[in-house]
C-alpha positions as CSV (number, residue, x, y, z in Angstrom):
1,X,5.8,2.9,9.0
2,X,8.5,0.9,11.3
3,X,11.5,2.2,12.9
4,X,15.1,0.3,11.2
5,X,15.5,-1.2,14.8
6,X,12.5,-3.3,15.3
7,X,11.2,-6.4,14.5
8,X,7.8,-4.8,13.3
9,X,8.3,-5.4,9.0
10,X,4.9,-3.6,8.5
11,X,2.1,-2.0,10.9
12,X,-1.2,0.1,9.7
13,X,-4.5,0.7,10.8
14,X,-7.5,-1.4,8.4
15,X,-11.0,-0.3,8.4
16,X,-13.4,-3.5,7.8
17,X,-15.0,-3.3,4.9
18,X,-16.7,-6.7,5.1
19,X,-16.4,-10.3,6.6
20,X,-17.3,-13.0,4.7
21,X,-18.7,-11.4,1.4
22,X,-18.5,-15.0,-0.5
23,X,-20.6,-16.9,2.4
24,X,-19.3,-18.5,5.8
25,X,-17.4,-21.7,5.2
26,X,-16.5,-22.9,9.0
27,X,-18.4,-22.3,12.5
28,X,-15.5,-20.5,14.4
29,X,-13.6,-19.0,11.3
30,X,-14.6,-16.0,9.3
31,X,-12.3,-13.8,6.3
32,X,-12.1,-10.3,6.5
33,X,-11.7,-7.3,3.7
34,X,-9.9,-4.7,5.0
35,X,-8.5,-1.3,3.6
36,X,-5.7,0.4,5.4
37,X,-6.3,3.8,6.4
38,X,-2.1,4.9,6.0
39,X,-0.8,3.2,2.9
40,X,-3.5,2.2,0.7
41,X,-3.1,-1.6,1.1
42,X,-6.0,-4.5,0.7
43,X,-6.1,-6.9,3.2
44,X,-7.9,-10.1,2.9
45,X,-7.6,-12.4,6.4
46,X,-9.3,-15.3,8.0
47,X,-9.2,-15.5,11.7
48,X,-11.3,-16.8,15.1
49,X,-14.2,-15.0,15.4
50,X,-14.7,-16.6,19.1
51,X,-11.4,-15.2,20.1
52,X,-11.0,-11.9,18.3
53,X,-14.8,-10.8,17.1
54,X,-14.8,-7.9,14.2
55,X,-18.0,-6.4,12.7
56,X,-18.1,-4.3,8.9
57,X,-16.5,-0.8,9.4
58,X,-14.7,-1.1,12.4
59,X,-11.4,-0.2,12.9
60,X,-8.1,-2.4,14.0
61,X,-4.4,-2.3,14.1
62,X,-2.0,-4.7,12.6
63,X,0.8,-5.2,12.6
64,X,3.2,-7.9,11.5
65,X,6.8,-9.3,13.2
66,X,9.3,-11.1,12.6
67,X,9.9,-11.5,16.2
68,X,7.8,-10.9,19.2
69,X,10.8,-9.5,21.2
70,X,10.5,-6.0,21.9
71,X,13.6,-4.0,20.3
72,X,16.1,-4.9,17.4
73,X,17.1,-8.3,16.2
74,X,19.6,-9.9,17.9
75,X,22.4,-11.2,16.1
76,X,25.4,-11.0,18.6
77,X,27.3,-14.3,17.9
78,X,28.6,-14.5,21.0
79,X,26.0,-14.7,23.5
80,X,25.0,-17.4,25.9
81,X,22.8,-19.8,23.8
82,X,21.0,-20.9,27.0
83,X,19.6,-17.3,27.3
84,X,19.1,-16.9,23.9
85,X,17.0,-19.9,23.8
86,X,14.6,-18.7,26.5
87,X,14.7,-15.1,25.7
88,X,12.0,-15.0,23.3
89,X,10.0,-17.9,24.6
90,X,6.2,-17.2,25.4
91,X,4.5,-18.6,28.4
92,X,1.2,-19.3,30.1
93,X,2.4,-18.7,33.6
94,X,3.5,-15.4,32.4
95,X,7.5,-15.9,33.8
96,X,8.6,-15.8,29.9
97,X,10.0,-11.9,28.5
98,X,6.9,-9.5,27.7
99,X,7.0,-9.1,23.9
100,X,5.0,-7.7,21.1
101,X,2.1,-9.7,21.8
102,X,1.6,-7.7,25.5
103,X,0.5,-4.6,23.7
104,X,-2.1,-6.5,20.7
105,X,-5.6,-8.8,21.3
106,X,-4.5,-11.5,18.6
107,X,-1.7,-13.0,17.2
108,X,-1.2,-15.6,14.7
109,X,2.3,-17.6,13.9
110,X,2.8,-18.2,10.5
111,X,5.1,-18.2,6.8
112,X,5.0,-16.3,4.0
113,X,4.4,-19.0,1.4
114,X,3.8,-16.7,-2.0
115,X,4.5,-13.1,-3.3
116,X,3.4,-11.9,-6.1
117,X,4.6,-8.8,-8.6
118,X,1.5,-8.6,-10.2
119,X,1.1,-4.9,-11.8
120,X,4.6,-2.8,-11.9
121,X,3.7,-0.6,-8.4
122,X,1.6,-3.2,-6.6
123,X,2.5,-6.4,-5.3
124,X,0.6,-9.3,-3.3
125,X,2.5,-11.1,-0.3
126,X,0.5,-14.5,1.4
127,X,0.7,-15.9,4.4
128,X,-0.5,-19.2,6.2
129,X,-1.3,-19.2,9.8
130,X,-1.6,-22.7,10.1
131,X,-4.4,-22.7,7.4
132,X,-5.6,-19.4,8.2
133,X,-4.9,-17.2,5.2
134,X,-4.2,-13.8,4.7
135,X,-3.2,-12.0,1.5
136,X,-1.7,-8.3,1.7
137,X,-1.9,-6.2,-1.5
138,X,-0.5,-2.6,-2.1
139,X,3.1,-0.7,-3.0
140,X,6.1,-2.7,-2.7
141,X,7.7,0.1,-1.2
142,X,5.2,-0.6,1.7
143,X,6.4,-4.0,1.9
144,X,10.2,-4.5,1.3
145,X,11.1,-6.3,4.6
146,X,8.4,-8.5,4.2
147,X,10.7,-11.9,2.8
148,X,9.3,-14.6,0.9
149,X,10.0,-18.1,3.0
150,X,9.9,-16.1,6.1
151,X,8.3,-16.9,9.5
152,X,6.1,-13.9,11.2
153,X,3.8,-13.0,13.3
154,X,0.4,-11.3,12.7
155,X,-0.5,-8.8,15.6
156,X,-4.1,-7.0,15.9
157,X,-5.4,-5.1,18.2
158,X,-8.6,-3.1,18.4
């Protein structure tokens, strides 16, 4: 899965295995069903088909983040709060640090608003991106650093 020094919490490759399956609801917004090829998870996931356009069995990459900074968290308390404050900052004109987001096609910003246990083995973490929802179902051993309340980042790239 991730290495212990990264800010990557979980990352597989999905194979589409259909896109909206209960009928479209919104022009520019459609919800995926996905099944990861590594670890056996269901992923369910509305996003922009303008900016990021998926057809039935392809193949992407996701990946999700706590941070877009490339490396391990920080959590030295004694540095510079003007650089931390700007470290990590994204920017059109392209003078902000080069993160995550340099190497994927999409990425979302969102919380983790409900986890589920559901059966003993499997359990069901969801996430808002602003009102586009995902839901990521499989082992909990899959998804230990994924932390109800927490903010992350969705990454995919074809």
């Amino acid at each position: 899965m991730t290495s212990v020094s990264s800010n990557v919490v979980f990352d597989d490759i999905f194979n589409i295995s259909s896109i909206d399956k209960e009928g479209k609801k919104f022009d520019r917004v459609s919800r995926l069903y996905a099944h990861s090829k590594n670890y056996d998870m269901d992923l369910t996931l509305d996003y922009n088909i303008e900016l990021f356009p998926l057809v039935v069995n392809q193949n992407f990459a996701l990946a999700l983040a706590s941070s877009l900074a490339r490396g391990p968290p920080t959590t030295n308390p004694d540095a510079n709060e003007d650089e931390d404050k700007d470290r990590d900052v994204w920017r059109p004109d392209g003078k902000g640090r080069r993160g995550l987001e340099e190497d994927y096609d999409y990425v979302m910003y969102g919380k983790i608003y409900k986890f589920d246990g559901g059966d003993s083995d499997f359990v069901t973490a969801y996430i808002s991106f602003g009102g586009l929802l995902m839901s990521l179902t499989g082992s909990f051993r899959h998804m230990t650093n994924i932390v109800l309340g927490d903010s992350i980042y969705v990454l995919l790239r074809r």
